[in-house]
Residue, then its C-alpha position, 0 to 999 in steps of 0.5 A: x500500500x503506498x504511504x502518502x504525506x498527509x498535509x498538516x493542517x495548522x487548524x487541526x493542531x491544537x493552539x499550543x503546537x500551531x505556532x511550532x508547526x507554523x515555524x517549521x512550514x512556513x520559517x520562523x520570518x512569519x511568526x508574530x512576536x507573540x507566536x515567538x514566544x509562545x515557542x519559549x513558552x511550551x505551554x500555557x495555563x488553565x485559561x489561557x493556550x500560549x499564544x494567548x498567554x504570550x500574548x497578554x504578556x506583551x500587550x501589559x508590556x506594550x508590545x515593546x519588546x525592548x520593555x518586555x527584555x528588561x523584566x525580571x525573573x520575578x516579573x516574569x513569574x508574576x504571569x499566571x502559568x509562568x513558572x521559574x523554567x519558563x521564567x528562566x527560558x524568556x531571560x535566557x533566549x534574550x541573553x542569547x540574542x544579546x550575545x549574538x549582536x555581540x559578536x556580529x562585528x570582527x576585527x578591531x573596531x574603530x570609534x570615530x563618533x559618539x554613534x559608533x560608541x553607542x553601537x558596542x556599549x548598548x549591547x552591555x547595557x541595553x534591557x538592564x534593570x539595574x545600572x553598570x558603568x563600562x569603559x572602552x579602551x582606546x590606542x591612539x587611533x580610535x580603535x578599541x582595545x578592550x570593553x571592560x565593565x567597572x562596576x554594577x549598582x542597583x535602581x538609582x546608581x552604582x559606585x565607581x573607583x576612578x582609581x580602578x579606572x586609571x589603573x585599567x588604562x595604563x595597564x593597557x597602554x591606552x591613549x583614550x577612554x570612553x565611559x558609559x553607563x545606563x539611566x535604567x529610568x530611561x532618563x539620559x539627562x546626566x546627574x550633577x553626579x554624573x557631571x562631577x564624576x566626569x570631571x573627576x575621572x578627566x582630571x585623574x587620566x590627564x595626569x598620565x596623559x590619557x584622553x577621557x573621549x566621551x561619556x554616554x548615558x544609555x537609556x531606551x535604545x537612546x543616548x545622551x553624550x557629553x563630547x557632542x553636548x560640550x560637557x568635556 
């Protein structure tokens, strides 16, 4: 007897396969946000299917993805049928997307505008629910040595060692710095902290003649710079 592919249909598959079968059929470029996510759900609760869940929780984010990426675990688990495993699969997929703009770029990479800052330090900071302070490290033809982070607070702000600074500087033989940190708030408008701090830390690498280039506040996928607002 000849064995004919049956035509799957997607309506006759229950709503929480659809969206895994719709991927495989038509690829993944036809699902919607929440079919996507439904996927990293697996499943949904008594009320709801994991469309419908995923759904809802997008829709209390505002369909915004860059707002959906900076809930915590905690946020997540406040979601009927969102477990820790759940929970700890949305965070994890995020991470991963993260880490692939990450390494998108090869080969040393040269920093001619506040622009080209933003593009390498958004990938450490954007979506973080708390604040970090990062600093490129320069040579003395704008190409960036290294990306290290400095330290990492919480809400409002986080404790920096100019000391620390320095000393990573030298011991790479930078010639320029670029700071950066995020306004978790999305608020880009520096502090008086903000503006005190900058100060402090040109002040400390002049003295072994290393340029302070640029400080960016990161928030929302926007930036705030102080060498193109003449704050340096």
């Amino acid at each position: 007897m000849e064995n004919k592919e049956k035509h799957i249909n997607l309506k006759s598959l229950s709503e929480d396969d659809r969206p895994r079968e719709k991927l495989t059929l038509l690829g993944r470029q036809q699902l919607s946000d929440a079919e996507l996510l439904a996927i990293i759900l697996g499943s949904g609760n008594t009320k709801e299917t994991a469309v419908q869940l995923a759904q809802r929780m997008l829709h209390e984010n505002n369909n915004d993805l860059n707002n959906f990426a900076k809930l915590s675990l905690n946020d997540l688990k406040k979601f009927k049928g969102v477990g820790l495993a759940k929970a700890v699969n949305i965070v994890a997929a995020f991470e991963l997307g993260r880490r692939r703009k990450d390494t998108e770029s090869s080969g040393p990479q040269k920093i001619s505008s506040s622009k080209d800052a933003f593009a390498i330090l958004n990938i450490k900071l954007a979506d973080l629910p708390h604040e970090e302070f990062w600093m490129l490290l320069l040579n003395r033809a704008n190409h960036v040595i290294k990306t290290e982070s400095i330290s990492k607070g919480g809400i409002s702000g986080t404790v920096v060692d100019v000391r620390l600074i320095s000393k990573s500087a030298i011991e790479t033989n930078a010639s320029g710095v670029i700071l950066a940190h995020n306004h978790p708030s999305s608020n880009l408008k520096p502090s008086e902290q903000d503006i005190e701090l900058t100060k402090k830390i040109k002040a400390a690498l002049k003295l072994f003649d290393i340029s302070l280039l640029d400080h960016i506040i990161i928030g929302d996928n926007a930036y705030f710079s102080f060498g193109d607002e003449g704050l340096l």
